[in-house]
Legacy VTK file of the C-alpha trace (Angstrom):
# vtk DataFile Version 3.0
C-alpha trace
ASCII
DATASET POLYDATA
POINTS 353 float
177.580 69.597 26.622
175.651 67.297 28.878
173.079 68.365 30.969
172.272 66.381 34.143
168.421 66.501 35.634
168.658 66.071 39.146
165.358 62.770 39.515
162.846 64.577 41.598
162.233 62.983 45.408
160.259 60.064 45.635
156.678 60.894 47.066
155.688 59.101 50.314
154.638 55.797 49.418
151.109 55.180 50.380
151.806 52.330 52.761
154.536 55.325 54.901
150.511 56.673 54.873
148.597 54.067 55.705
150.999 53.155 58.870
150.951 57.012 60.034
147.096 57.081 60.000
147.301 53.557 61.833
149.717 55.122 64.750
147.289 58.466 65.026
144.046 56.335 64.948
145.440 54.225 67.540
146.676 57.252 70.330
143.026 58.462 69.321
141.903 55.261 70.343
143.181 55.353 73.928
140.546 56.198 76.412
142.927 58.539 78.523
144.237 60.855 75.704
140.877 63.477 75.529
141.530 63.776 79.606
145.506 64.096 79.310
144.564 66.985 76.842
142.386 68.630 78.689
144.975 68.322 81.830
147.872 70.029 79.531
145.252 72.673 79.019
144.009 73.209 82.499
147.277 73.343 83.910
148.530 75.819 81.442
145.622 77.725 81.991
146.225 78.387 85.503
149.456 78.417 85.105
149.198 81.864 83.579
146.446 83.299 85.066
147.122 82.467 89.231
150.725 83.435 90.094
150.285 81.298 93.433
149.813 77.881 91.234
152.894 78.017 89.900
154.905 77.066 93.387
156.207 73.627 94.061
154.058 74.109 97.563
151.065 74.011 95.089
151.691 71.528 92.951
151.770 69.089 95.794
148.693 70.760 97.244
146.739 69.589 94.027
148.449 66.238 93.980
147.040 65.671 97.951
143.532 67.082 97.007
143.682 64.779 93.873
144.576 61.753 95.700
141.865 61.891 98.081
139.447 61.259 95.410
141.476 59.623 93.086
142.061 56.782 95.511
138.285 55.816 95.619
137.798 57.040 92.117
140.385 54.138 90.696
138.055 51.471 92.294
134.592 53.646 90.658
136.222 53.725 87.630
137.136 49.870 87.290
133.621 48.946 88.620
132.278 51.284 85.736
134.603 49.439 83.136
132.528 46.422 83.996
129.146 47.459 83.995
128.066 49.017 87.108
127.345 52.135 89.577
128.165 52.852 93.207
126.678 55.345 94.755
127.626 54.541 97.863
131.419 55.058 97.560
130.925 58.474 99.410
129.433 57.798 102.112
131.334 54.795 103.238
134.285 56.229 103.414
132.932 58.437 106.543
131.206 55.192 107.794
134.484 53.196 107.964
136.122 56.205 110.329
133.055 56.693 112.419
132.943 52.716 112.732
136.381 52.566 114.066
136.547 55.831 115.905
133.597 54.979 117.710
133.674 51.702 118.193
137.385 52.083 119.939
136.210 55.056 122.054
132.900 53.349 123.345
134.764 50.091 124.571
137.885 51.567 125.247
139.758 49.230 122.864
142.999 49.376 120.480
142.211 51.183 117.074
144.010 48.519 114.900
141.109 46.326 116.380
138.428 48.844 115.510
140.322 49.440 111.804
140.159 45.781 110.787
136.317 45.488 112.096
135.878 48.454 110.118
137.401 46.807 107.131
135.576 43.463 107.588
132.363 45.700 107.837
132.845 47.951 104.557
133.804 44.691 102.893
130.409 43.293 103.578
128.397 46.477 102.472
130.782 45.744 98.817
129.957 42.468 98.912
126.382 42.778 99.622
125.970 45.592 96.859
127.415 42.800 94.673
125.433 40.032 95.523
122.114 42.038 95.577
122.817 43.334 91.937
123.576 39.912 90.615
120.860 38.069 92.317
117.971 40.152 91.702
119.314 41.593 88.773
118.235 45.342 89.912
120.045 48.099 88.609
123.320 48.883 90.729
122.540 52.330 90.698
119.459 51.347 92.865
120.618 49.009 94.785
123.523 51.316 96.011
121.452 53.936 96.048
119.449 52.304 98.706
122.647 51.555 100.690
123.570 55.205 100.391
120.500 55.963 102.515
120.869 53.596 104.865
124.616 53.963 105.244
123.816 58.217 105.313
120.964 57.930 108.022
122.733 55.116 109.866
125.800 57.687 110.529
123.966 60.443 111.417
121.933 58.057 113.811
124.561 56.556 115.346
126.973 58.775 115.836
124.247 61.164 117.629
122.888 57.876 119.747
127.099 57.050 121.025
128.481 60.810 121.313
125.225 62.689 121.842
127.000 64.944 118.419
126.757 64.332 114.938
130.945 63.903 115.451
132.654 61.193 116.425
134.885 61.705 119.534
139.161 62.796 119.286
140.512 59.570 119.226
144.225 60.363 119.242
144.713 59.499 122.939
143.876 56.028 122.158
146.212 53.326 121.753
147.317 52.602 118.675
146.775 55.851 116.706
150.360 56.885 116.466
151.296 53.522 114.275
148.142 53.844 112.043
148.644 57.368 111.684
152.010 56.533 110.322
150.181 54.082 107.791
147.514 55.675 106.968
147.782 59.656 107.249
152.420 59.985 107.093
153.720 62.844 105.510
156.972 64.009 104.906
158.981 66.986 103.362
161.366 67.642 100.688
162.874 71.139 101.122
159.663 73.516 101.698
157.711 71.290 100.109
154.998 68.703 102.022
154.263 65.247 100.304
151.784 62.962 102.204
151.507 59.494 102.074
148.411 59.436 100.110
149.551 60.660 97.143
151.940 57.572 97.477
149.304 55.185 97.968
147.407 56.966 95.232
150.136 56.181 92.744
150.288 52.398 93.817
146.878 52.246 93.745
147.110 53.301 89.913
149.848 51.350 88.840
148.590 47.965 90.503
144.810 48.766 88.609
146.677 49.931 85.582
148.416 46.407 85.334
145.356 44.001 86.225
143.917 45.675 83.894
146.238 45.545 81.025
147.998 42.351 81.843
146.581 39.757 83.699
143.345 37.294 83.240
141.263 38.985 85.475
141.078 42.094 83.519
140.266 40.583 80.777
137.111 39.652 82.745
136.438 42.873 84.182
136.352 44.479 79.851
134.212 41.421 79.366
131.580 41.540 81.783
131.433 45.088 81.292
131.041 44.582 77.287
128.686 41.627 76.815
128.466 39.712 80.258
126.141 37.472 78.597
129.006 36.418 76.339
131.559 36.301 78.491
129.472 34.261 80.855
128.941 32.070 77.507
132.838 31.548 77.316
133.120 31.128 80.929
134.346 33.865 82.661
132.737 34.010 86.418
130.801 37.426 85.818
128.923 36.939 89.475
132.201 36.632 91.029
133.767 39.357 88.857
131.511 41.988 89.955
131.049 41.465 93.189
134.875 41.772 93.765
135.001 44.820 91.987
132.006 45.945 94.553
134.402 45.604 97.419
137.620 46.910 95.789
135.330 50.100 95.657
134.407 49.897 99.190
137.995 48.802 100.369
139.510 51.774 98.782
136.289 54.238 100.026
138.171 52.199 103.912
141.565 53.483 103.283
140.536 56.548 102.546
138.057 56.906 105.720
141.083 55.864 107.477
143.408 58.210 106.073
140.407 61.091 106.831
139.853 59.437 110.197
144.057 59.890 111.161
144.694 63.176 109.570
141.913 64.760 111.357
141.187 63.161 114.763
137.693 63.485 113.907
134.958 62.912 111.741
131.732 64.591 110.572
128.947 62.174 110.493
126.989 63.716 107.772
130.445 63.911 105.115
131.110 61.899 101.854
127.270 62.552 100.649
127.879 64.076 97.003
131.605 62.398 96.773
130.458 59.890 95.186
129.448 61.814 91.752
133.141 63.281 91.842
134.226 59.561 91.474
132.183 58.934 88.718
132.800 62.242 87.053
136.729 61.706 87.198
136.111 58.227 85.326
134.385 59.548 83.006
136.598 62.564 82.241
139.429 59.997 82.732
137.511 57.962 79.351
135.479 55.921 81.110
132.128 54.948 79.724
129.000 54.932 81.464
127.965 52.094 79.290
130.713 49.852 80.439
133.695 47.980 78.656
135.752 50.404 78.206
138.629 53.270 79.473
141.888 52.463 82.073
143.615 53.074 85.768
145.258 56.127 83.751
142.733 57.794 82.680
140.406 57.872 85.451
144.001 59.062 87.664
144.221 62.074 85.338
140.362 62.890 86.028
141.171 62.664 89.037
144.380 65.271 88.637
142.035 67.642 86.682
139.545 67.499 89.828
142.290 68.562 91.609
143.559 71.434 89.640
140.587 72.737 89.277
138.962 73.038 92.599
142.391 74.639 94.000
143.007 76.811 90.475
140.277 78.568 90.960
140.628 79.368 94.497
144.797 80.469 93.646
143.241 82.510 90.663
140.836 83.912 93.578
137.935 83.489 91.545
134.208 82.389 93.384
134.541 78.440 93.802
131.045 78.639 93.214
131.711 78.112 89.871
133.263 75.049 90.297
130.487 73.009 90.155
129.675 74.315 86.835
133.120 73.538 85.352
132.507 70.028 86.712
128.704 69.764 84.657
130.908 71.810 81.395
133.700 68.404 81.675
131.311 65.843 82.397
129.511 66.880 79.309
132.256 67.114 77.094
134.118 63.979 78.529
130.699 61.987 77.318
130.883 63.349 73.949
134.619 62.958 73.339
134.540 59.122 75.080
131.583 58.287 72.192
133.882 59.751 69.958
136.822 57.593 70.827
134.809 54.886 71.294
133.884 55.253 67.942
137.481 55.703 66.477
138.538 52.059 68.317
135.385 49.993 67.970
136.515 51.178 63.517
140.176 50.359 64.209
139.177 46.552 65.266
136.582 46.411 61.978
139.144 47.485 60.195
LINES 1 354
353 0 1 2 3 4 5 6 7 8 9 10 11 12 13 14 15 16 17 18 19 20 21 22 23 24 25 26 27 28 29 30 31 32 33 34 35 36 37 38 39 40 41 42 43 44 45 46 47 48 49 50 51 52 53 54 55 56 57 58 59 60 61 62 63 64 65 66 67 68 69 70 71 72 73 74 75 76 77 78 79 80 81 82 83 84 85 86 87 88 89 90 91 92 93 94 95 96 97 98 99 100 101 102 103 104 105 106 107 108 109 110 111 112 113 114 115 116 117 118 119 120 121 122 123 124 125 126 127 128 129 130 131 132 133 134 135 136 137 138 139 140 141 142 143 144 145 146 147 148 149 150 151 152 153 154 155 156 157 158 159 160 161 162 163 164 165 166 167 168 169 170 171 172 173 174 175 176 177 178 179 180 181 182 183 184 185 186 187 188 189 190 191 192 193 194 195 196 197 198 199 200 201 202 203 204 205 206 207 208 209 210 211 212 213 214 215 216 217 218 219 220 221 222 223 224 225 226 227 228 229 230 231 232 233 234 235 236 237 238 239 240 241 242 243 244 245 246 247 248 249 250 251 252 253 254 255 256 257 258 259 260 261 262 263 264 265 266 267 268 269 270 271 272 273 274 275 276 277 278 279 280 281 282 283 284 285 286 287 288 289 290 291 292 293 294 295 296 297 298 299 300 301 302 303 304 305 306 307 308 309 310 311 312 313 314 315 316 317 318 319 320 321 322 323 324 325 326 327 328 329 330 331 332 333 334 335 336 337 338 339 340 341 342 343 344 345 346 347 348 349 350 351 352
């Protein structure tokens, strides 16, 4: 009688392997995946612990807080892909509301005339951070350090010189509030739940960095300058002209969201923003930014910006003392360095190999 032997299974051939290590090395490789981690965990954290998270009503609480700085923390986050600071992104979003409230209620003029002046102004504070960096070649975190002060003091000064307060005045009896309000500060609801406009705009806002970034030529520029602007300047990208537009795409989005401040509240404290501008950077970095330039994405620095979000309001829901937030803030930053090197590492050995 014949016996048949089953042949045993094939083992998986080393290149099967080789292109499973290549797929995990490269989802390693992407500069959001540490922070979209860390967001599954956070979430689920809170989740558990703080019955009051788990509502629809808070969920699109922590989407609104996370806009807020996620809006200005998109344009951070690009600048920081190419090489530089701003530490003046907090404080000029307060100056762009106190410019237009003010200005509007001193000369008793339509705010869509005050919003654009305040637009043209911010602009020129971006542009000027720019220029200054690339023409004296000063560290940006000096240069906009020194506008920081000057833009700090000159809202304090102001405002108390116009009003006689360190506020600026209600403006919503002046013409033209209702239609920016609309733009600018909308919100609508779905069932029992609220959704304002800015976590709209904070989504577009994403999306339209996400694919400059990714898919067109000035991106391309934005990785290079932020690499090696030396060689990139060699192979003729415009580096001077990169950065300084990625100066005022910080300080037009650090506008919108002074206007969207400005709208939702009527009023304005002159001595806000001051410390908002190291929750920018900290949600770029969390997001897989590097400080050192060349390298993270739109994504990412969006999920920092979701994980700033669900954290300062977790804690409050789990009614623990937001004191500690700050810490948590110091705990991620740290660890979002660490794991960024790490990735880092894992891509810059993916092109070698």
């Amino acid at each position: 009688m014949t016996q048949t032997v089953q042949a045993p299974s094939p083992s998986p051939a080393p290149a099967d392997n080789r292109v499973r290590l290549g797929l995990s090395n490269r989802l390693l490789a992407r500069p959001e995946i540490g922070a979209l981690v860390a967001a599954v965990i956070i979430f689920i954290f809170f989740f558990a612990l703080a019955p009051s998270f788990r509502s629809a009503e808070s969920f699109f609480t922590v989407l609104y807080q996370s806009s807020v700085i996620g809006i200005v923390a998109v344009g951070v986050g690009i600048l920081m892909i190419g090489g530089e600071f701003d530490l003046s992104s907090g404080v000029i979003v307060y100056t762009a509301g106190l410019f237009n409230s003010m200005f509007c209620w001193y000369y008793g003029i339509n705010l869509w005339v005050g919003a654009l002046l305040s637009l043209a102004f911010c602009l020129l504070i971006g542009f000027l951070n720019g220029y200054l960096v690339m023409r004296t070649g000063i560290p940006s975190f000096l240069i906009t350090l020194g506008t920081f002060f000057v833009l700090q003091g000159a809202n304090l000064g102001v405002t108390k010189l116009v009003t006689g307060t360190v506020s600026s005045p209600d403006i919503s009896q002046i013409a033209g509030f209702d239609s920016l309000q609309k733009v600018f500060s909308s919100s609508f609801k779905i069932g029992s739940v609220t959704i304002w406009g800015s976590v709209i705009w904070w989504i577009a806002f994403v999306a339209l960095a996400a694919w400059t970034l990714q898919r067109t030529k000035v991106g391309n520029w934005i990785f290079a300058v932020g690499g090696n602007p030396d060689s990139a300047r060699a192979v003729g990208v415009p580096v001077t002209r990169t950065k300084i537009g990625l100066f005022m795409t910080v300080s037009f989005l650090g506008w919108f969201v002074g206007m969207h401040q400005l709208y939702r509240f009527n009023t304005l404290q002159a001595g806000g923003g001051v410390g908002n501008e190291f929750l920018y950077i900290i949600a770029a970095v969390v997001g897989g930014t590097l400080l050192t330039g060349g390298f993270g994405n739109a994504i990412g620095v969006a999920i920092g910006a979701f994980i700033f979000g669900m954290t300062s309001l977790g804690i409050i829901y789990a009614g623990w003392d937001p004191n500690w937030f700050k810490a948590f803030l110091g705990v991620m930053l740290l660890l979002a360095v660490l794991v960024n090197l790490y990735v880092k590492r894992i891509s810059t050995m993916r092109k070698v190999g």
